[in-house]
N, C-alpha and C positions, 0 to 999 in steps of 0.2 A: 844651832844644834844644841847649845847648851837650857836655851828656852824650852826647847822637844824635853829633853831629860827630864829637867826640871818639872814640865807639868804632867808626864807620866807618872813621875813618883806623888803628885800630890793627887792622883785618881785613883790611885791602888786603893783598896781598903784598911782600914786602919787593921784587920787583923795580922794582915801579910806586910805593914809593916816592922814588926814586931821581928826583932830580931832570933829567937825562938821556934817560930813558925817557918822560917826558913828552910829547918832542915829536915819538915815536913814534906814541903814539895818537891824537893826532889827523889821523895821516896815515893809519893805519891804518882808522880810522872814515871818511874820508873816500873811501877806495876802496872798504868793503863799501858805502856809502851810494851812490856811484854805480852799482856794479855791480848792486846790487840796483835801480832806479830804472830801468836799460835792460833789466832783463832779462825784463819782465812785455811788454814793449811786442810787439807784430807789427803790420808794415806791413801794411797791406790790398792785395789787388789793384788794377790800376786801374779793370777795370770792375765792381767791388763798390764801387768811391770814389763814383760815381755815381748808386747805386742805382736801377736802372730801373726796377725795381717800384712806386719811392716816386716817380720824376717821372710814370711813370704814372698814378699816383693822383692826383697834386696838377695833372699835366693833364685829366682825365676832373671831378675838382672845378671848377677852372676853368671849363669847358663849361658844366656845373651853374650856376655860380656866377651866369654871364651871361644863364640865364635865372632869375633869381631872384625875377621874379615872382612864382615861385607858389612856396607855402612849403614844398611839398614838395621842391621842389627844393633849395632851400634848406639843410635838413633835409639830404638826400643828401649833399651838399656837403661838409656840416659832419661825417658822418660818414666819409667818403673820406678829408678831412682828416685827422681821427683817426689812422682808421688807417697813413697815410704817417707822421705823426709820431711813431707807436709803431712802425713799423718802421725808421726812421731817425730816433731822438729829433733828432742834430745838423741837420738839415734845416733852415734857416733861411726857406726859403723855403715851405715845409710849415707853420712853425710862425706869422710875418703872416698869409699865407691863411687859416690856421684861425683865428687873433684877429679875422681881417677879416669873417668869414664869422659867427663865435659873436657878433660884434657886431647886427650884420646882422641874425640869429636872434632873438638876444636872452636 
């Protein structure tokens, strides 16, 4: 292990030996680390923030839901669910319903 060490430090380049230049790189690392970190990101619209498609679904479930009597309904429900939470996984409220519902199922 100590041989490993050893001949790492003797391929470095001679500037980043240089005790000085040390406290270069870690400022340097820390600005490609931020830049890279914001730059994957895009805001969303705000009415894509919403997804209406998915409260749709998770309302039309709902409906389903409260006649739950009959198992096909039930059934339907459960799959309406689904599909809102595959189309907005973050849906928190897509994602209860559909636990509430797969219980419910069984």
């Amino acid at each position: 292990m100590r041989r490993l060490a050893r001949c790492a430090v003797l391929y470095w380049p001679p500037m980043l030996r240089q005790r000085s230049k040390w406290l270069l790189l870690p400022a340097v690392s820390l600005v490609l680390v931020a830049q890279g970190c914001s730059g994957g990101r895009r805001d969303e619209p705000a009415e894509a923030a919403g997804r209406p498609e998915t409260s749709e679904l998770v309302a039309e479930a709902d409906r389903l839901y409260e006649r739950r009597e009959s198992p096909e309904r039930a059934r339907e429900a459960l799959a309406l669910l689904r599909r809102a939470l595959a189309a907005d996984y973050k849906s928190y409220e897509a994602a209860w319903k559909l636990a509430r519902a797969g219980f419910y199922v069984g």
